[in-house]
C-alpha positions in Angstrom: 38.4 73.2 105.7 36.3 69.9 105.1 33.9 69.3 107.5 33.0 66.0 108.8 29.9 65.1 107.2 31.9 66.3 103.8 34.5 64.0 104.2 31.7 61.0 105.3 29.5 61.7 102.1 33.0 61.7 99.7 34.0 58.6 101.4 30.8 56.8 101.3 30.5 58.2 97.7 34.3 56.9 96.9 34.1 53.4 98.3 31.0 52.9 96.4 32.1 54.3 93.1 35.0 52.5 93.4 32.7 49.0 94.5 30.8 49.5 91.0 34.5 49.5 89.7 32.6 52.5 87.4 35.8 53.7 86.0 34.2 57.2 85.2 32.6 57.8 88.5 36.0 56.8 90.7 37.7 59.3 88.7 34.7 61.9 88.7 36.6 62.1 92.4 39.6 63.6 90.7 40.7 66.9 89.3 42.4 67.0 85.9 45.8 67.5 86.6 46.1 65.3 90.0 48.9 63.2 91.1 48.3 59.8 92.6 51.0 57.7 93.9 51.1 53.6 94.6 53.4 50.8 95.2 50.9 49.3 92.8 51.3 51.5 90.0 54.8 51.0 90.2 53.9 47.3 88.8 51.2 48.2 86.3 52.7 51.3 85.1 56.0 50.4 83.6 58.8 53.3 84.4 56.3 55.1 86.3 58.4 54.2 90.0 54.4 54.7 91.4 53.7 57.8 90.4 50.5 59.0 87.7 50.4 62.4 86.6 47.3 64.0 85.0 43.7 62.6 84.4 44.3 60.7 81.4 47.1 58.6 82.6 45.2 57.8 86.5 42.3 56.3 83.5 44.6 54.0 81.7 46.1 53.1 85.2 43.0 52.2 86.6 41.5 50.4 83.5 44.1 48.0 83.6 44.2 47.8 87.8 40.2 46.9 87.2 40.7 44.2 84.5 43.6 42.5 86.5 41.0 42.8 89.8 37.5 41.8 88.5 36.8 41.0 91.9 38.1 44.0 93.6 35.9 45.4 96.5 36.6 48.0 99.3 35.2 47.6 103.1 35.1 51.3 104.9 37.3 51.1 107.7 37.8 54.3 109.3 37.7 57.9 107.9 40.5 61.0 108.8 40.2 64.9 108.6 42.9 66.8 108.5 43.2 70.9 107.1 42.0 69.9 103.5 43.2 66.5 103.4 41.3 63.0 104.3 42.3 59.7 104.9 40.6 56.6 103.8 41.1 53.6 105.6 39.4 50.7 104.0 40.2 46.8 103.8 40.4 45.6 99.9 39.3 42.1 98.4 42.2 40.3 99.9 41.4 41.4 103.5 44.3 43.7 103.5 44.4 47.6 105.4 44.4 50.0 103.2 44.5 54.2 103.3 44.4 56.4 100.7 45.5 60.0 101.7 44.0 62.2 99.4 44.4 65.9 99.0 41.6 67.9 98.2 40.8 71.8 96.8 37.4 71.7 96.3 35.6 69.0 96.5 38.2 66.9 94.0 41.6 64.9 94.9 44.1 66.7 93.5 46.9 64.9 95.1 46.5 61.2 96.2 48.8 58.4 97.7 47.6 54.6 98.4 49.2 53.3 101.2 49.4 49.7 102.5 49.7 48.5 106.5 51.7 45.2 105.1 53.1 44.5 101.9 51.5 45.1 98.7 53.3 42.3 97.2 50.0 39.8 96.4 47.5 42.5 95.9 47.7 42.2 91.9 49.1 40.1 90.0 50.7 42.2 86.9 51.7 38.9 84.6 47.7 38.1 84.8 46.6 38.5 81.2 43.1 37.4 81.4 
């Protein structure tokens, strides 16, 4: 079971990997065969209805989610333990709430679902080419 401080130092460890927008270190977070699931990959990911399978396909997601978001950043909110499970809660660049519910064995995500309080209409723009 993750213990406090665990899930503190991944979070801390998290936020900032993903405030250096260091696209190896936010996925050093995740095993090789995790799922991750997001209204926003539904938009970036053409025919994937949100959901990233594998490694390799959460890299090319998240390359393209960091070059359409050059100014994304993450605020710590509020951190959640649960029997191996956490819950990130964490306002993004646009001042909106966040959580991420990530599922862990180890110490890597191995299943992972971004979750937004409003609508997550507005949080990228997926026509932005530049």
């Amino acid at each position: 079971m993750l213990q406090r401080d665990e899930a503190e130092r991944f979070a801390q460890a998290w936020v900032a990997a993903w405030n250096s927008h260091d696209l190896e270190l936010i996925l050093s977070h995740f095993s090789a065969d995790v799922t991750f699931t997001s209204p926003i990959a539904a938009r970036i990911v053409p025919g994937s209805d949100g959901v990233i399978h594998g490694k390799a396909a959460l890299r090319e997601y998240w390359r393209e989610g960091l070059r359409l978001l050059p100014e994304l950043h993450f605020e710590l909110e509020g951190i959640y333990v649960g029997v191996g499970s956490l819950v990130i809660n964490y306002r993004n660049q646009t001042g909106r709430s966040v959580c991420e519910v990530l599922f862990l064995e180890g110490d890597l995500v191995v299943q992972g679902h971004g979750t937004y309080l409003d609508d997550a209409q507005g949080v990228i723009d997926s026509s932005r080419t530049d």
